[in-house]
C-alpha positions in Angstrom: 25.9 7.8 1.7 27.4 6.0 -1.4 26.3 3.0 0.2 22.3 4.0 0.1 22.9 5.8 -3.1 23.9 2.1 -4.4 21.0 0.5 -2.3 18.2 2.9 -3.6 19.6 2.2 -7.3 19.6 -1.1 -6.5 15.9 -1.4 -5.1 14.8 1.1 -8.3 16.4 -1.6 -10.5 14.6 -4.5 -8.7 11.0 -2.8 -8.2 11.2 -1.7 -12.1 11.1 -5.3 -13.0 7.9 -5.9 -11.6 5.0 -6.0 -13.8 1.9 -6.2 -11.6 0.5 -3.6 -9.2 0.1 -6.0 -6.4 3.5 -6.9 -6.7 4.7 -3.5 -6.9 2.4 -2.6 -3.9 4.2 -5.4 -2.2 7.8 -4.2 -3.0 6.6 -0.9 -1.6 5.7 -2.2 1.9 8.7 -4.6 1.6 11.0 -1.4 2.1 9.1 0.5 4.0 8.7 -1.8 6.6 11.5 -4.0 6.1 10.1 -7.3 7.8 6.7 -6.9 6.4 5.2 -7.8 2.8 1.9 -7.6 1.4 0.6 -10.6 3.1 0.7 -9.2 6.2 -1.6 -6.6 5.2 -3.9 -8.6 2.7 -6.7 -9.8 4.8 -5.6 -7.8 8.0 -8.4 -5.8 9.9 -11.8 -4.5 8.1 -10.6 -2.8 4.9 -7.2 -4.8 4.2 -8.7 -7.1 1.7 -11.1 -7.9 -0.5 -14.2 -8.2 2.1 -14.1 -4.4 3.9 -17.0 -2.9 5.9 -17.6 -1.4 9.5 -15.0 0.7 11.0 -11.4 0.3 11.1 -9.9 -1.2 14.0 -7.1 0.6 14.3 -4.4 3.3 12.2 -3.0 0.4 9.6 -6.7 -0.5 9.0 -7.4 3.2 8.0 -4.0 2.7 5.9 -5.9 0.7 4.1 -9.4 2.1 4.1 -7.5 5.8 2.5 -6.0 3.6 0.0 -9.4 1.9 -0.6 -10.7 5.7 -1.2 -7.7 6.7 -3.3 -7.9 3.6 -5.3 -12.4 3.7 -5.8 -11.2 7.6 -7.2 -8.6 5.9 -9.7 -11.0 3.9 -10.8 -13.7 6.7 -11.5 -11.2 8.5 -13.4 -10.8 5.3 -15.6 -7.9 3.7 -14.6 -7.0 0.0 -13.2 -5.5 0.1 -9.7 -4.8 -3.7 -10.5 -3.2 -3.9 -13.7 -1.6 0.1 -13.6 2.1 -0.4 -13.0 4.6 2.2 -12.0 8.0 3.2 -10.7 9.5 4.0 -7.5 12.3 5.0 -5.6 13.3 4.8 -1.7 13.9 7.9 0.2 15.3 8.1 3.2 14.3 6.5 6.4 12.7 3.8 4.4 10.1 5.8 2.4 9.4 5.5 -0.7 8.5 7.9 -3.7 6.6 7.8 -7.3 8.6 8.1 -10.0 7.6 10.7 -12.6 4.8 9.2 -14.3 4.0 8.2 -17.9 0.2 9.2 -17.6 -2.6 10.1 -15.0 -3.1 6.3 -14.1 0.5 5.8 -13.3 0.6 8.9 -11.6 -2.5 8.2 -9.1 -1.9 4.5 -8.5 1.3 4.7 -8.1 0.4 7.6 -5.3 -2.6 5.9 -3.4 -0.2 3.1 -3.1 2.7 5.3 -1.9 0.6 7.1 0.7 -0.5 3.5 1.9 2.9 2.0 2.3 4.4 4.9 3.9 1.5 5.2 6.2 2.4 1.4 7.3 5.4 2.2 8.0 4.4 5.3 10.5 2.0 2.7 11.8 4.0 -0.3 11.7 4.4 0.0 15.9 0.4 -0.2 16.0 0.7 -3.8 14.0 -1.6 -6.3 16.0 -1.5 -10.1 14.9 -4.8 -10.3 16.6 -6.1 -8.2 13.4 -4.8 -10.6 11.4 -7.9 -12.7 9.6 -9.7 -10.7 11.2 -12.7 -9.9 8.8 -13.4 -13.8 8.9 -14.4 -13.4 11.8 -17.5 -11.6 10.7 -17.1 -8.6 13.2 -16.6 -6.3 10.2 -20.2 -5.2 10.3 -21.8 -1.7 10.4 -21.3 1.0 7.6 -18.2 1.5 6.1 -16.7 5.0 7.1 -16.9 7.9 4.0 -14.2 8.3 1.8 
């Protein structure tokens, strides 16, 4: 128990350094998933990434289309889902957990991104490589699902 205590300060330290969102975001997914980072998820079915549309191919790519939603709401409200940093902790079983925020921005960035990594980490077993790239392949077609 000590042990984790010391790792989870540790992480907190670490992830409290990091000055970008996207970097942040990656940390997340970093501990929750412990093998995967950001890149793995960047450009990985239809709404992991910058070019989304159609319907998601499977649970990560909804993942990522919620996050989307969460994120397009942030932005409504007026904040920055790309420059808003924030702080987290690790739970146990390799969640992980906003710390109390500063403002609203911090507060709902810092939670859409939450619910994403945790959600790749219930999903992780439903990781295909094969979705990988996959919206360069210009199957991503159709309307996007509502938010």
């Amino acid at each position: 128990m000590a042990r984790c205590l010391v790792l989870g300060l540790a992480v907190t330290c670490i992830i409290a350094l990091v000055t970008s969102t996207p970097a942040q975001f990656d940390e997340m997914i970093k501990v929750t998933t412990i093998v995967y980072g950001l890149a793995n998820f960047s450009d990985y079915g239809c709404h992991c990434g910058a070019n989304t549309g159609g319907r998601p191919v499977d649970a990560i790519d909804w993942c990522c289309h919620e996050q989307a939603c969460c994120h397009n709401e942030a932005e409504m409200r007026g904040c920055n889902p790309v420059t808003q940093t924030y702080r987290f902790y690790t739970e146990e079983e390799q969640k992980v957990k906003c710390m109390k925020a500063r403002d609203r921005c911090e507060k709902m960035v810092c939670e859409c991104d939450e619910k994403a990594a945790n959600c790749f980490r219930k999903e992780l077993e439903n990781y295909n490589v094969y979705f990988r790239n996959f919206s360069a392949l210009g199957v991503c077609r159709g309307p996007r699902p509502f938010c």
